[in-house]
ROPATI-784841 format. One record per residue (C-alpha): residue number from 0; residue in three letters; x negated, y, z. Coordinates in steps of 0.02 Angstrom, whole numbers, plus 50000, padded with zeros to 5 digits. Layout:
# residues N
NUM:ALA:X:Y:Z
...
# end
This chain:
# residues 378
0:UNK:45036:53556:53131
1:UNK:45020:53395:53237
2:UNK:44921:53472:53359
3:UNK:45062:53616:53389
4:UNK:45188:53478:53385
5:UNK:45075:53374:53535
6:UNK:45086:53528:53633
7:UNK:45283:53566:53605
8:UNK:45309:53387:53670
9:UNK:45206:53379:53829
10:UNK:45328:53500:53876
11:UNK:45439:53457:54031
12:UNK:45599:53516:54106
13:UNK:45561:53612:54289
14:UNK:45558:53497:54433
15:UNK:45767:53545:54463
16:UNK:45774:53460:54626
17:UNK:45606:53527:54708
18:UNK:45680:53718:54678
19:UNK:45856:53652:54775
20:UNK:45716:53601:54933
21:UNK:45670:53781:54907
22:UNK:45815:53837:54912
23:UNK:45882:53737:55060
24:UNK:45717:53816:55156
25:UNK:45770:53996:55116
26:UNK:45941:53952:55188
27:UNK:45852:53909:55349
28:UNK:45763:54068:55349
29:UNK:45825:54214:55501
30:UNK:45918:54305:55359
31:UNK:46080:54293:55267
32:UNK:46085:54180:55140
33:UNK:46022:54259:54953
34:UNK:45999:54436:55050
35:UNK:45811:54448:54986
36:UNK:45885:54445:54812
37:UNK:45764:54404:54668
38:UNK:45617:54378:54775
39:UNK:45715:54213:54823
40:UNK:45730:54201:54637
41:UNK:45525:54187:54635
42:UNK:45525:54063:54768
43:UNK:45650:53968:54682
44:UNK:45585:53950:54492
45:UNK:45392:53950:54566
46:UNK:45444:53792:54658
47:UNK:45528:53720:54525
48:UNK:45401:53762:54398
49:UNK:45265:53687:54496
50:UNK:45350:53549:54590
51:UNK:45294:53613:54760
52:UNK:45409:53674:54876
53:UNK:45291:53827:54944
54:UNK:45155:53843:54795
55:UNK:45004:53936:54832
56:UNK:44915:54040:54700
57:UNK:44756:54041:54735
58:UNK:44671:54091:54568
59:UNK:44771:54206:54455
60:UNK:44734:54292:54282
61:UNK:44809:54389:54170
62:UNK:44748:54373:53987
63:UNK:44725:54510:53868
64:UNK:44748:54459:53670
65:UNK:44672:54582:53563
66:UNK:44718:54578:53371
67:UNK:44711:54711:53229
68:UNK:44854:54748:53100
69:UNK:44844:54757:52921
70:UNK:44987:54869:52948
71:UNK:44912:55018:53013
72:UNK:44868:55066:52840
73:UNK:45050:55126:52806
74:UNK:45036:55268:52965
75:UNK:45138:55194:53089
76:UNK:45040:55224:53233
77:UNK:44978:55383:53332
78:UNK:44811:55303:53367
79:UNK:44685:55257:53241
80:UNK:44648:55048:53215
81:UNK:44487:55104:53291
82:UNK:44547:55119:53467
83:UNK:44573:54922:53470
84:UNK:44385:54883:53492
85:UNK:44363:55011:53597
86:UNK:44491:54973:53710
87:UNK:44426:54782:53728
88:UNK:44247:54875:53777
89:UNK:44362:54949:53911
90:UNK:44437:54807:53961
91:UNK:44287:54704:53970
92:UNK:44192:54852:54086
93:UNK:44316:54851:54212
94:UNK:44431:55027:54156
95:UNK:44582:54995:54105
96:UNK:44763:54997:54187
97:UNK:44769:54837:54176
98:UNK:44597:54815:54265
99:UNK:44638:54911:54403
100:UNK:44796:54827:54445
101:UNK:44747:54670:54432
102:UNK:44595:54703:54563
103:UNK:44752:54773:54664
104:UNK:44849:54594:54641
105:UNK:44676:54490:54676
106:UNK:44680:54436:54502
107:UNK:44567:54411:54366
108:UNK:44575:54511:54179
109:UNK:44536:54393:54029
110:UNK:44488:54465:53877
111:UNK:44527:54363:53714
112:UNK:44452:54436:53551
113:UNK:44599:54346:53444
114:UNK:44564:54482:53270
115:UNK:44489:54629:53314
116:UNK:44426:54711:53156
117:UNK:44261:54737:53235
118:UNK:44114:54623:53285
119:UNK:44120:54624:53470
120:UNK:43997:54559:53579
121:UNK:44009:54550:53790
122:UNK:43959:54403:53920
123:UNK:44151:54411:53962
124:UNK:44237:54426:53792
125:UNK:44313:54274:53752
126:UNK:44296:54248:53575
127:UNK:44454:54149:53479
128:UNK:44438:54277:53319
129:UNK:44537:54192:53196
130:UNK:44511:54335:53066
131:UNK:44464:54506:53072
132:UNK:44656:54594:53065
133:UNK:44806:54520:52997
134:UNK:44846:54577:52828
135:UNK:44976:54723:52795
136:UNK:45143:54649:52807
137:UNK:45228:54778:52715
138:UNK:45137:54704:52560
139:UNK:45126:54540:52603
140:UNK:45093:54390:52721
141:UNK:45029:54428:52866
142:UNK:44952:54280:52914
143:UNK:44936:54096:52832
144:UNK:45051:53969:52915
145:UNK:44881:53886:52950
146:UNK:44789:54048:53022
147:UNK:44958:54076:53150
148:UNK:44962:53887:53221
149:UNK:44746:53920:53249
150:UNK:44799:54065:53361
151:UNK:44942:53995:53425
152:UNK:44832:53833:53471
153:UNK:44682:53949:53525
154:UNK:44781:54048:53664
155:UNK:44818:53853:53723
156:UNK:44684:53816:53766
157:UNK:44620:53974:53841
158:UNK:44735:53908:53976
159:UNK:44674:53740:53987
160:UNK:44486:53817:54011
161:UNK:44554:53923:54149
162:UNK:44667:53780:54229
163:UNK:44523:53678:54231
164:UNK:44442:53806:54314
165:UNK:44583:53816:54454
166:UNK:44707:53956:54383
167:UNK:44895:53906:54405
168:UNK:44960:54096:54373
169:UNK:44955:54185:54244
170:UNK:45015:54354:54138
171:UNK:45030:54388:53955
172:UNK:44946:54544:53906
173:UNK:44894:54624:53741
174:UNK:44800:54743:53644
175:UNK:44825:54789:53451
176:UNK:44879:54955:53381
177:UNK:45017:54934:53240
178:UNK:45063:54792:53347
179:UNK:45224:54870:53422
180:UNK:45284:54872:53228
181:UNK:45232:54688:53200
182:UNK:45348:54638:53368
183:UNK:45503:54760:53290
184:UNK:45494:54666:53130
185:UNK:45501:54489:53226
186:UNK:45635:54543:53333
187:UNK:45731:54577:53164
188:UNK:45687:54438:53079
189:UNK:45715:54322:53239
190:UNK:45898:54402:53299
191:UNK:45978:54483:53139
192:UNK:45959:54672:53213
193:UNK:45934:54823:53126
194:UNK:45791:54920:53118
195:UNK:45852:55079:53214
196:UNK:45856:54960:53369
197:UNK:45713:54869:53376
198:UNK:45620:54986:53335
199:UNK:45514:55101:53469
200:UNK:45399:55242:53499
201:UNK:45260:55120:53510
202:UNK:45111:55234:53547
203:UNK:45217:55380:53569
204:UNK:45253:55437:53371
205:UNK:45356:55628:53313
206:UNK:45534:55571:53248
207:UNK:45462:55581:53062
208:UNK:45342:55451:53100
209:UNK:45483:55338:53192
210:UNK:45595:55350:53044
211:UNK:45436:55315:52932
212:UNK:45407:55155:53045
213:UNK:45586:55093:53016
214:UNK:45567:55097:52840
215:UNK:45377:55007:52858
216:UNK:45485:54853:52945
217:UNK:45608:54869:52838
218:UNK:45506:54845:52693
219:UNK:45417:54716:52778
220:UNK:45555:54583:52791
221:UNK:45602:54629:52612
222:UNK:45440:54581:52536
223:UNK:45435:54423:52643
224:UNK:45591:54350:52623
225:UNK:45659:54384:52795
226:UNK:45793:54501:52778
227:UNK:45966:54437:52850
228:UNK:45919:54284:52895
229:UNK:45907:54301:53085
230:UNK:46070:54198:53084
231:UNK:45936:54053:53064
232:UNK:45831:54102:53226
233:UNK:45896:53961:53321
234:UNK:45822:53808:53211
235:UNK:45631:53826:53271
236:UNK:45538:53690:53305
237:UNK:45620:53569:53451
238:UNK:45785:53692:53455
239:UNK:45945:53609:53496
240:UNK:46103:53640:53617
241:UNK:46088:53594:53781
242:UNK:45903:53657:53799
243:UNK:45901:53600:53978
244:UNK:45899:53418:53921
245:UNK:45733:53339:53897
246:UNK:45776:53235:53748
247:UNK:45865:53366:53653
248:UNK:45751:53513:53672
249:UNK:45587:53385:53620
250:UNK:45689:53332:53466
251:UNK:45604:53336:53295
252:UNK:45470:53433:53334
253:UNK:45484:53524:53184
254:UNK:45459:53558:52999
255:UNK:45327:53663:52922
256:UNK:45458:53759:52846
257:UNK:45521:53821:53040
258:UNK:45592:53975:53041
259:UNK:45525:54041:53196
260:UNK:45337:53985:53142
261:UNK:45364:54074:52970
262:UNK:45425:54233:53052
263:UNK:45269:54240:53156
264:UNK:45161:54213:52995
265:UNK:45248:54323:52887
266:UNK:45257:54483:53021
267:UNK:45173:54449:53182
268:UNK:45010:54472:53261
269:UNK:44854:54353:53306
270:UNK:44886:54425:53482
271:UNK:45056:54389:53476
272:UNK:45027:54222:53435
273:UNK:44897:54189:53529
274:UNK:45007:54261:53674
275:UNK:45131:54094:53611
276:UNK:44993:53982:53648
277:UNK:44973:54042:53810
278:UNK:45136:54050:53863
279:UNK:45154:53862:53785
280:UNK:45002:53827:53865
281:UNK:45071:53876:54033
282:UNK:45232:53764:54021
283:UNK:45119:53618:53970
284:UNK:45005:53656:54127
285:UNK:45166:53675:54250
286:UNK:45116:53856:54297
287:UNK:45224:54012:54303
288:UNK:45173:54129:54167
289:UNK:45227:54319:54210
290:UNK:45295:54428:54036
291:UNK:45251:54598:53997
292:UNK:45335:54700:53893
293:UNK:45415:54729:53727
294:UNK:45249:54659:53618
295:UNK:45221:54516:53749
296:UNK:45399:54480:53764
297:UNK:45433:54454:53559
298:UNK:45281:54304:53603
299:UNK:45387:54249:53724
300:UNK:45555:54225:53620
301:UNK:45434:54137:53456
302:UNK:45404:54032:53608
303:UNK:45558:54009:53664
304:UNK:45622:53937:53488
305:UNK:45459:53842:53473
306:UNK:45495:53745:53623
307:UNK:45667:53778:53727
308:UNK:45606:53703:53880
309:UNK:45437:53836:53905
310:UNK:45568:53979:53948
311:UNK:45592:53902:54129
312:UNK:45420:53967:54155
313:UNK:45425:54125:54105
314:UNK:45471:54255:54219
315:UNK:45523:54437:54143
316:UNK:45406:54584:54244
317:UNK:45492:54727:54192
318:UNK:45607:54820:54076
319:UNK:45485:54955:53947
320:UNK:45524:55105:53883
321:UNK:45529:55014:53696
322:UNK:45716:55028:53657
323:UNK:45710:54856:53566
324:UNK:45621:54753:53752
325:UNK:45788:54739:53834
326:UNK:45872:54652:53660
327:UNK:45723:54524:53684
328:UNK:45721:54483:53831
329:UNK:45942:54434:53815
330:UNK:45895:54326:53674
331:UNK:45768:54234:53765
332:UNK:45886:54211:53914
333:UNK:45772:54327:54053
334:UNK:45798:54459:54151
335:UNK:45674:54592:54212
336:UNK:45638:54627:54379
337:UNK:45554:54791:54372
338:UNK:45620:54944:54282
339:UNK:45466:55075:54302
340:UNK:45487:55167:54148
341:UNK:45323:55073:54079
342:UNK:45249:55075:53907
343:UNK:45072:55050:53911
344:UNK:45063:54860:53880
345:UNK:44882:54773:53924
346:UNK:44985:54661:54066
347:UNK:45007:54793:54167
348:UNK:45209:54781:54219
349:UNK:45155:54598:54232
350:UNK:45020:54605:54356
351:UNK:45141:54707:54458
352:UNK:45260:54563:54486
353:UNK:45093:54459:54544
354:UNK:45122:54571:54705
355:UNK:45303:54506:54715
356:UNK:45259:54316:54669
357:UNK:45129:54322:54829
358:UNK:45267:54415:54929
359:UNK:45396:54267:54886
360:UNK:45264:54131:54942
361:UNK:45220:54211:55102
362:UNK:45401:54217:55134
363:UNK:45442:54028:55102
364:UNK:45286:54004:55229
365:UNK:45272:54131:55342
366:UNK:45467:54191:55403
367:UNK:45531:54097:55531
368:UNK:45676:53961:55533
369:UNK:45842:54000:55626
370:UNK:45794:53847:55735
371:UNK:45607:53884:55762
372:UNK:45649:54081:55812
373:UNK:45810:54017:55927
374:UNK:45925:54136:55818
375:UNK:46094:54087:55817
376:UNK:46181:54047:55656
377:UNK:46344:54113:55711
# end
């Protein structure tokens, strides 16, 4: 728990005043002011994040968790637990959605075995495997508090290899069938909503097997204790008021008995939380880290109540097709900036927004000044 506690606290608030330089550039672009919308957003929160008025991204990645669910053994999904394994095989030979857009952003794929249920072996797998599959969560736990923090820690320093390595962007991405029921359950659990909204057609599942899925979750926080108690969501580790303020957010750095840690124990994912650690990883590092959807996103809010401050890196990619993505992302305090009618997960809506994120920076550098192009303000 110390170590998770280290990493909460390295944790800074955004450089404020270097995203007001950027800001004070855009307004001497040849343009009315705010008129390129959220791609002054980007140039904004990159700058702050990083502390550089016009950030380059050189080196970019987007990394794939991969995790198995105890869960599946109740029938939630339309795909067999088998297809996890294979789809890492797919990811790690170059085939994959997410593979091909991220060759299309100049970016690299990074595939973390976090729990696969199968013994994987590939000169580019990157092997984390905390345990093979999480354990069914409609029976019990499914994970030990100590077997989350190892992922959570794990996807950490994934990061740290790949900053060392000269990576300052980065996307969440995911792989794990039964996983869209795991991130329904913590969305409950988390935010005190019912079932019927949070949760989705995952995989693409016949009504019977939706309303079967409802009742899995259901179940789920029952036999873990989680049932109506979203009202506590807000009292995870470093959670105060006033977020924004340094002190506040790194304050107590929490009890084992968090609520936000127990939730992702109890009904997440060792993708999902390994998808914390990188997103936590991120903040520590001062890089922006791009969201996916719905299953990336519920990382992003454990995250969020984990450590307040880590949401000013984040930036939402798009809006999915999973009717309970757009509840998450309001409760984490981001907005998407794509809407494509997405639901594939892997990273792919967030290696989109890697096209926009270059598009911002070559913006802040390349557009010219109302002084430099003789344009009159007037």
């Amino acid at each position: 728990m110390n170590n998770l506690h280290n990493l909460i606290n390295v944790i800074e608030p955004i450089h404020q005043e270097v995203a007001v330089q950027a800001n004070d550039h855009l307004n001497q672009l040849t343009k009315p002011q705010g008129s390129l919308g959220k791609l002054e957003d980007i140039a904004r929160q990159v700058a702050g994040i990083t502390g550089e008025v016009i950030p380059t991204f050189e080196k970019k990645a987007v990394i794939v968790m991969a995790g198995d669910h105890g869960v599946c053994e109740e029938g939630i999904s339309a795909f067999p637990a088998a297809v996890t394994p294979q789809m890492v095989l797919n990811f790690l030979y170059g085939g994959a959605a997410v593979n091909v857009l991220a060759r299309h952003a100049g970016a690299d794929v990074v595939c973390v075995d976090m729990g696969v249920n199968a013994d994987l072996e590939h000169p580019n797998l990157v092997s984390r495997k905390v345990r093979k599959g999480t354990r069914n969560m409609a029976k019990e736990a499914a994970l030990t508090l100590e077997e989350t923090i190892e992922a959570i820690l794990a996807g950490s320093e994934v990061v740290d290899d790949l900053v060392a390595k000269g990576y300052r962007l980065f996307a969440t991405g995911e792989m794990g069938i039964g996983n869209t029921t795991a991130s329904a359950a913590i969305l409950c659990a988390l935010t005190g909503v019912d079932t019927y909204v949070a949760v989705g057609r995952g995989t693409g599942i016949d009504d019977a097997t939706w309303l079967h899925k409802q009742s899995v979750v259901n179940r789920a926080l029952r036999v873990n204790g989680l049932r109506g108690r979203g009202e506590d969501a807000g009292t995870g580790v470093g959670a105060s008021e006033g977020a924004s303020e340094s002190a506040s957010a790194k304050a107590g750095a929490g009890s084992s008995s968090d609520y936000a840690l127990e939730v992702l124990s109890k009904v997440g994912g060792l993708e999902i939380a390994g998808l914390v650690g990188v997103i936590l990883g991120a903040a520590k590092h001062r890089c922006p880290v791009v969201v996916d959807g719905f299953i990336s996103s519920t990382a992003a809010l454990v995250a969020s109540r984990l450590a307040p401050l880590s949401a000013s890196y984040m930036l939402a990619s798009h809006l999915s097709q999973e009717q309970g993505h757009a509840k998450v992302l309001e409760s984490v305090g981001l907005a998407a900036m794509l809407q494509m009618d997405m639901r594939l997960g892997e990273g792919t809506g967030a290696v989109l927004v890697f096209n926009l994120i270059d598009a911002a920076g070559k913006i802040m550098k390349e557009m010219a000044t109302f002084e430099s192009a003789g344009v009159s303000r007037e």
